[in-house]
N, C-alpha and C positions, 0 to 999 in steps of 0.2 A: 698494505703490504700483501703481494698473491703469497699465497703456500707452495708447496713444492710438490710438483706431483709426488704420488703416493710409489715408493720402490718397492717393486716383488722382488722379493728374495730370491736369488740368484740370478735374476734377468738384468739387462745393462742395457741400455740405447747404446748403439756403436753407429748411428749415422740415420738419413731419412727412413730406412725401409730397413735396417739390418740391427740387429737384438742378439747380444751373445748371454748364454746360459750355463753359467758355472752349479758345478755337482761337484762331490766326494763322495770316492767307492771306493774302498779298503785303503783308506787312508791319502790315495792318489787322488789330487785337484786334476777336473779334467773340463774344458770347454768347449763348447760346441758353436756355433753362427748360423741365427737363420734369417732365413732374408723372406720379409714379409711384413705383417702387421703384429702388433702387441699381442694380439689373442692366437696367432700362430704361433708365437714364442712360448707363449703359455701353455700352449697345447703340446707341444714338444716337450717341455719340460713337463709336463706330467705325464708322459708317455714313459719319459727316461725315468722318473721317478718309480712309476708302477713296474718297468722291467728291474730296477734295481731291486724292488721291495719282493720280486716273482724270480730274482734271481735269474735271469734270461739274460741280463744286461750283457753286453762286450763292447770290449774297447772300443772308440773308432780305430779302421786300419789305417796303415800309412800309406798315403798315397803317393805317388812320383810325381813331378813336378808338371809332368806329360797330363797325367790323371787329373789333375786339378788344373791345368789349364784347361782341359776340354771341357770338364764339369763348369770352370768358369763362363766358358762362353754359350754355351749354352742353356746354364742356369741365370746367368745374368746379363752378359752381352750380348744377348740376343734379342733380350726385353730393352736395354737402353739404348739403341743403338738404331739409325735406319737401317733399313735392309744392303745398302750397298758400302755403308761402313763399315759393317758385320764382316760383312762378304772379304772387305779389303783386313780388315783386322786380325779375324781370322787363317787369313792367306800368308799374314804375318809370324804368327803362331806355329803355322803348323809348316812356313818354310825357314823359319830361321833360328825361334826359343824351342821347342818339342827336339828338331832334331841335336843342339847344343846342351841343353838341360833336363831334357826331358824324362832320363832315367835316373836322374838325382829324388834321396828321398825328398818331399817335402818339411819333414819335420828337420833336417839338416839345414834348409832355408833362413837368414833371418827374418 
């Protein structure tokens, strides 16, 4: 019978490459998503740990739907993607979702 890998507390697999990282700071559950390797995630999460513990910590802000799709395509669809998919996808983006949605908050999203 294998074991089960070993879970770090508060880190989650959310897919091949992406790790979500649950905290609590004054009482508020807050989550965060990074996209990388196990030991990025790790690393992030005791970044956030050490600013909580140094008091420096803040929220994330909220972003608009705009904001995060640009952060998306360049944080990720730009890695997945060839170059002339990119090109056609983000052409998409930024002629038809950014101007329709694009000043919605994202935390309004489901």
């Amino acid at each position: 019978m294998a074991r089960k890998p070993k879970k770090l507390a508060g880190i989650d697999r959310r897919g091949e490459n992406a790790w979500r990282i649950r905290y609590v700071k004054d009482g508020k559950r807050h989550a965060e998503m990074v996209t990388g390797t196990q030991e990025d995630a790790i690393a992030r999460r005791d970044v956030i740990r050490a600013e909580i513990a140094q008091s420096t910590w803040t929220a994330p802000a909220s972003m608009t739907v705009g904001e995060w799709a640009a952060t998306w395509a360049e944080q990720y669809l730009k890695r997945a993607v060839s170059a002339r998919s990119y090109d056609r996808q983000k052409g998409i983006l930024d002629r038809h979702i950014v101007p329709a949605l694009g000043k919605i908050p994202s935390k309004s999203c489901p």
